[in-house]
C-alpha positions as CSV (number, residue, x, y, z in Angstrom):
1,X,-105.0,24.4,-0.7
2,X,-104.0,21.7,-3.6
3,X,-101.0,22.8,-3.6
4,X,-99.8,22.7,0.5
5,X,-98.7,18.9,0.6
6,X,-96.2,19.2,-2.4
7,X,-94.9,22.8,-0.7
8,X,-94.5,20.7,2.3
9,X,-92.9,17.8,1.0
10,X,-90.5,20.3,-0.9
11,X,-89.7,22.0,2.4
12,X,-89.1,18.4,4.0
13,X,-86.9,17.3,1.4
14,X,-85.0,20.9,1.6
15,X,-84.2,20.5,5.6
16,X,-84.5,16.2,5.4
17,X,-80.7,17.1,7.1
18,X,-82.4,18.9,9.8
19,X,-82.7,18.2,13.5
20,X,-84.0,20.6,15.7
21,X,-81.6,21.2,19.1
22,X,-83.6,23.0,21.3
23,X,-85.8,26.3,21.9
24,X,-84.3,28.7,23.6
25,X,-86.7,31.4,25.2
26,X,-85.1,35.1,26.0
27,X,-86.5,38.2,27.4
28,X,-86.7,39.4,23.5
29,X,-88.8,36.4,22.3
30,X,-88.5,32.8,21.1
31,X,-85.9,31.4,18.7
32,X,-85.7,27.8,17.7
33,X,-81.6,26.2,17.2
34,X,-81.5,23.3,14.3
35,X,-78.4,21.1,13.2
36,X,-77.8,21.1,9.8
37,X,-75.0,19.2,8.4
38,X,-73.4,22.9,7.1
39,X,-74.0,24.5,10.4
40,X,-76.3,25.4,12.5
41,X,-79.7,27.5,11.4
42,X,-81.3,29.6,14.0
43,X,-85.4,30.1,13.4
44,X,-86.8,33.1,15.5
45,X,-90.1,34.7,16.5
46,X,-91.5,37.0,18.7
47,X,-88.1,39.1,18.7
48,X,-88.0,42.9,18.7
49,X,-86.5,44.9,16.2
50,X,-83.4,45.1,17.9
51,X,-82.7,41.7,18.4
52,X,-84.3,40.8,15.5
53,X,-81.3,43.0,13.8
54,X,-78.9,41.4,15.6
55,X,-79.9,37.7,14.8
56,X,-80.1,39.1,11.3
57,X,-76.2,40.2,11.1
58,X,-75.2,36.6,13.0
59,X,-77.4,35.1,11.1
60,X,-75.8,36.2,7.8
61,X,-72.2,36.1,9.2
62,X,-72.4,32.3,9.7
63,X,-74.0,32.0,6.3
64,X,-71.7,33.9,4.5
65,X,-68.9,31.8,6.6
66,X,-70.6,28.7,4.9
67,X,-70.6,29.8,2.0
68,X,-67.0,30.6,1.7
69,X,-66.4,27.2,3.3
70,X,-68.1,25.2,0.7
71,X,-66.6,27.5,-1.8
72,X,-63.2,25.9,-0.6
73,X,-64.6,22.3,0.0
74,X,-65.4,21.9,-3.7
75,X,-62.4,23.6,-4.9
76,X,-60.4,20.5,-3.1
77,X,-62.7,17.9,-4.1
78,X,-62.6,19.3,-7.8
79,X,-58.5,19.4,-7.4
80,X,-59.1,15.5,-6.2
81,X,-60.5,14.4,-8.9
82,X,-58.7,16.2,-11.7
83,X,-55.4,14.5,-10.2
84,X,-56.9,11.2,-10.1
85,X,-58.0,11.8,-13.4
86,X,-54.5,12.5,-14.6
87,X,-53.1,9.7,-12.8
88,X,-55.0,6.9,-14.3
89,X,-55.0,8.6,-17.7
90,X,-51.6,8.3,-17.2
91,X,-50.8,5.1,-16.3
92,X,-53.4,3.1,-18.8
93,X,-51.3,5.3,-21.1
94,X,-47.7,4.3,-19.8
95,X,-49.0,1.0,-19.7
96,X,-51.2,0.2,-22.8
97,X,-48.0,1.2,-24.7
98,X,-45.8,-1.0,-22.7
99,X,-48.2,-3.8,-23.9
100,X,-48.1,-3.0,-27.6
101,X,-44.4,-2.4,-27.4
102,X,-43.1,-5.7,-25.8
103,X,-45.9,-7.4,-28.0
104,X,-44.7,-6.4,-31.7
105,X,-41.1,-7.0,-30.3
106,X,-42.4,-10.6,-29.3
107,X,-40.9,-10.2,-26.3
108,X,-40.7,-13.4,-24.3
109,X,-41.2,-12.1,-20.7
110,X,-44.6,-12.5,-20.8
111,X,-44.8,-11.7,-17.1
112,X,-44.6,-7.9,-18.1
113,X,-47.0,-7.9,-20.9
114,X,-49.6,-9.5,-18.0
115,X,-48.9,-6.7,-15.6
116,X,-49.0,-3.7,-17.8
117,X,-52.4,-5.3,-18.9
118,X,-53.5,-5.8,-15.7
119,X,-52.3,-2.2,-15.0
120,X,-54.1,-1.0,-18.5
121,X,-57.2,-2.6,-17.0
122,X,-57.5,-2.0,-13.7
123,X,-57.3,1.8,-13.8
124,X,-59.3,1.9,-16.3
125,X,-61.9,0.2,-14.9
126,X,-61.3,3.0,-12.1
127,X,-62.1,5.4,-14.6
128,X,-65.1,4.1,-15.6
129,X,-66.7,2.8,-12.1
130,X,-65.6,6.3,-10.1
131,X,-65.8,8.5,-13.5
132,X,-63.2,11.1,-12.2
133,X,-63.8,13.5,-14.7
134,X,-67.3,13.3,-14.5
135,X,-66.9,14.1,-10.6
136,X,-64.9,16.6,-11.0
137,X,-66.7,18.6,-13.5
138,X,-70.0,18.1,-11.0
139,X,-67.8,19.9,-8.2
140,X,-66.3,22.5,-11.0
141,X,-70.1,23.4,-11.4
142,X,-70.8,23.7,-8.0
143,X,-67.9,25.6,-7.6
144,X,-68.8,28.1,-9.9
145,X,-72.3,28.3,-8.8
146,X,-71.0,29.2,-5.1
147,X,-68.5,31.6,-6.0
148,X,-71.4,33.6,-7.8
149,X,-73.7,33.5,-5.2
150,X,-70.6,34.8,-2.5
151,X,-69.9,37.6,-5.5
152,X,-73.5,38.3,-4.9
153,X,-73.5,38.7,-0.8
154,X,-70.6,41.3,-1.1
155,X,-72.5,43.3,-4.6
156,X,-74.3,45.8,-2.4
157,X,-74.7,47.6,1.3
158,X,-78.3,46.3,1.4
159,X,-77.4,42.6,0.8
160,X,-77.9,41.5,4.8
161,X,-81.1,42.4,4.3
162,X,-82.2,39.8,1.2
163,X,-81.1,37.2,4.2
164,X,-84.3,35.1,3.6
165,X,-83.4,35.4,-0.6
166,X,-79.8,34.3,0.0
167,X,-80.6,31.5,2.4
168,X,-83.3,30.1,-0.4
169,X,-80.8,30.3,-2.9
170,X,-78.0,28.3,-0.9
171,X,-80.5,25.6,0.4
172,X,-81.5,25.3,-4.0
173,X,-77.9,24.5,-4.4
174,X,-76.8,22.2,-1.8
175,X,-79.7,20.2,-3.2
176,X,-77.5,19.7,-6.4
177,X,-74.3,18.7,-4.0
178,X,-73.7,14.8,-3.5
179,X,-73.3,13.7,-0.1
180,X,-70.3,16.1,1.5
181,X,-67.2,14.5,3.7
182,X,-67.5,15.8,6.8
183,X,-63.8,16.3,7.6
184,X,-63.0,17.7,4.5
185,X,-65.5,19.9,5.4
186,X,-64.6,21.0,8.4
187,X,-60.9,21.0,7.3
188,X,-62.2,23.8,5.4
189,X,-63.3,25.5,7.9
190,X,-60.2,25.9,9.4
191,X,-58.3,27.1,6.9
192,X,-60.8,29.7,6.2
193,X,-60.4,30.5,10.2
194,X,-56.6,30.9,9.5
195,X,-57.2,32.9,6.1
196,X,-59.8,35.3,7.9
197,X,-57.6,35.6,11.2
198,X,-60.5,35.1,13.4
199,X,-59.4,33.6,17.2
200,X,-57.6,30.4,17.2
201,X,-60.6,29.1,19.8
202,X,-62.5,28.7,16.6
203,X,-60.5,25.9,14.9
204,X,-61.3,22.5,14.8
205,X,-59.1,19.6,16.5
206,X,-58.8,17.3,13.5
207,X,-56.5,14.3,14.2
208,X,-53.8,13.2,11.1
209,X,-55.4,10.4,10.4
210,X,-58.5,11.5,10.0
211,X,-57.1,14.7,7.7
212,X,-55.3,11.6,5.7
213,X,-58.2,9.8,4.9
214,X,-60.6,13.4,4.4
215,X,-60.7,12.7,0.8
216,X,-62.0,9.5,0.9
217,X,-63.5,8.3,4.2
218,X,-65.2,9.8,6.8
219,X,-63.3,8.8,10.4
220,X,-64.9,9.1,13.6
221,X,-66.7,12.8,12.0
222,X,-68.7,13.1,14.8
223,X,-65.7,13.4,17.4
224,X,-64.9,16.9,15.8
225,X,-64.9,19.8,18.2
226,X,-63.4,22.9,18.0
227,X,-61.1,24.1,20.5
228,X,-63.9,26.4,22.6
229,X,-66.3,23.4,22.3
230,X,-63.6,21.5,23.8
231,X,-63.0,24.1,26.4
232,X,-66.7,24.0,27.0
233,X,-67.3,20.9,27.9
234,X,-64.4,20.4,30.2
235,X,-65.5,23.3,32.1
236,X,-69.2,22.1,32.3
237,X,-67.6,18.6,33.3
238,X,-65.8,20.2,35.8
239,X,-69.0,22.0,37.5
240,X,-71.0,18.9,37.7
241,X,-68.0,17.1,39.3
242,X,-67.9,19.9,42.0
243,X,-71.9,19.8,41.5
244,X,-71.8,16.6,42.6
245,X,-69.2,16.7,45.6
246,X,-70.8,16.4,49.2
247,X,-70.8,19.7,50.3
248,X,-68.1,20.3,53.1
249,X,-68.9,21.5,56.5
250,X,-67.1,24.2,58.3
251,X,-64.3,23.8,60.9
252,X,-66.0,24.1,64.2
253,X,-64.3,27.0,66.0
254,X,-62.9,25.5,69.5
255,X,-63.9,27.8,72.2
C-alpha cells in the first residue's frame, strides 16, 4: 500500500522514545513491556478476556496517572517562566530608569550608569535568547490541552473502554511538548503520590540537589528510583549474594 511507509514512519516518530524491556510470557498469553520516557507502555496479545480486562484497568490507571502528572509538570514549568518573565521585566525596568535618571542629572559616578546598563542589557538579552513569555505560553497551551483531555477520562463510566482513543490522543500531544526534565517530572510524580494518598513505597528518592536544579538541569536522572524499586533491588542483590555463597555442609553427627 502507498501509503504503509509514511504510517510507519509516523508511528516511528510517535514511539522514537521507545525501547522495548522485555516479553514477558504468562499462562494468559504474551505481552510486550516498553520504556517510554512518561512511563512504561505494556503491548499485549494472545490474552483472554479476563486478563485482557485487567491489563485494560492497569493499563488506564497508569495513563490516567500520567496524565495528571504532566498536568502538574507544565503547570510548574509555566509558573517558571512567568516568574522569570517578571523578574527580568523587572529589573531592565528598575534599571533602564536608573540610567535615564542619573543621566539627565549628569551625574558623575559614571560607574552606576555602566552597571544599570549592563543590567538593562544583560536581562534583556535573557529575554530575547530564552523568550520567557514565549515558553511559558507554549506550557500554558499544553496545560490546557491536558487538563481537557483528564476532564475527558473522568466524563463518562464507559471511558476505560476508549483506552486505545485516549492513548492516541496523549501520544498527539506529547508530540507538541519540548524535551521534558526528567526530575521535574518525576518530582511530579510524587506530589501527585502524596495528593492521591497512595503507599509511600511509591515515591521517588530525589536528592536536594537534584530537586534544586529540576528547573534547569537534569542531574544524574537516571539514578531515580522509587522507594520499592529501591527495596527491590537490595533484596534481589541480596539473593544472588546468598546465590552465590558455597553451599555449607552439615555438622557430621559424632556417634
Amino acid at each position: 500500500h502507498p501509503h504503509h511507509a509514511s504510517h510507519r514512519r509516523r508511528l516511528a516518530g510517535q514511539f522514537l522514545e521507545m525501547r522495548r524491556l522485555r516479553i514477558v510470557t504468562t499462562r494468559f498469553g504474551q505481552k510486550m513491556i516498553c520504556r517510554h520516557p512518561r512511563g512504561d507502555i505494556v503491548l499485549y496479545w494472545n490474552m483472554n478476556e479476563q486478563e485482557k480486562r485487567a491489563e485494560v484497568e492497569s493499563q488506564w490507571d497508569g495513563m490516567f496517572f500520567g496524565v495528571k502528572r504532566t498536568v502538574r509538570y507544565h503547570l510548574h514549568r509555566r509558573r517558571f517562566f512567568k516568574f522569570w518573565k517578571a523578574v527580568t521585566d523587572f529589573l531592565v525596568i528598575a534599571s533602564g530608569g536608573t540610567v535615564i535618571s542619573l543621566a539627565s542629572a549628569q551625574d558623575k559616578r559614571t560607574w552606576i550608569v555602566v552597571a544599570a546598563g549592563a543590567v538593562t542589557a544583560l536581562f534583556g538579552t535573557l529575554d530575547l535568547v530564552i523568550g520567557f513569555s514565549d515558553k511559558g505560553r507554549d506550557h500554558r497551551d499544553l496545560l490546557e490541552k491536558f487538563s481537557k483531555l483528564e476532564a475527558e477520562m473522568t466524563k463518562d463510566a464507559v471511558a476505560k473502554e476508549r483506552l486505545v482513543e485516549f492513548t492516541n490522543k496523549r501520544l498527539e500531544l506529547e508530540v507538541d511538548e519540548p524535551p521534558i526534565k526528567r526530575v521535574l517530572n518525576m518530582f511530579s510524580h510524587n506530589e501527585l503520590v502524596i495528593a492521591m494518598d497512595c503507599p509511600q513505597e511509591h515515591l521517588a528518592d530525589i536528592k536536594w540537589w537534584q530537586s534544586l536544579a529540576k528547573q534547569f538541569i537534569d542531574i544524574c536522572p537516571e539514578r531515580i528510583r522509587t522507594f520499592k524499586q529501591i527495596e527491590d533491588a537490595r533484596c534481589a542483590k541480596q539473593k544472588q549474594i546468598a546465590a552465590s555463597l558455597p553451599a555449607q555442609k552439615p555438622a557430621e553427627i559424632k556417634a
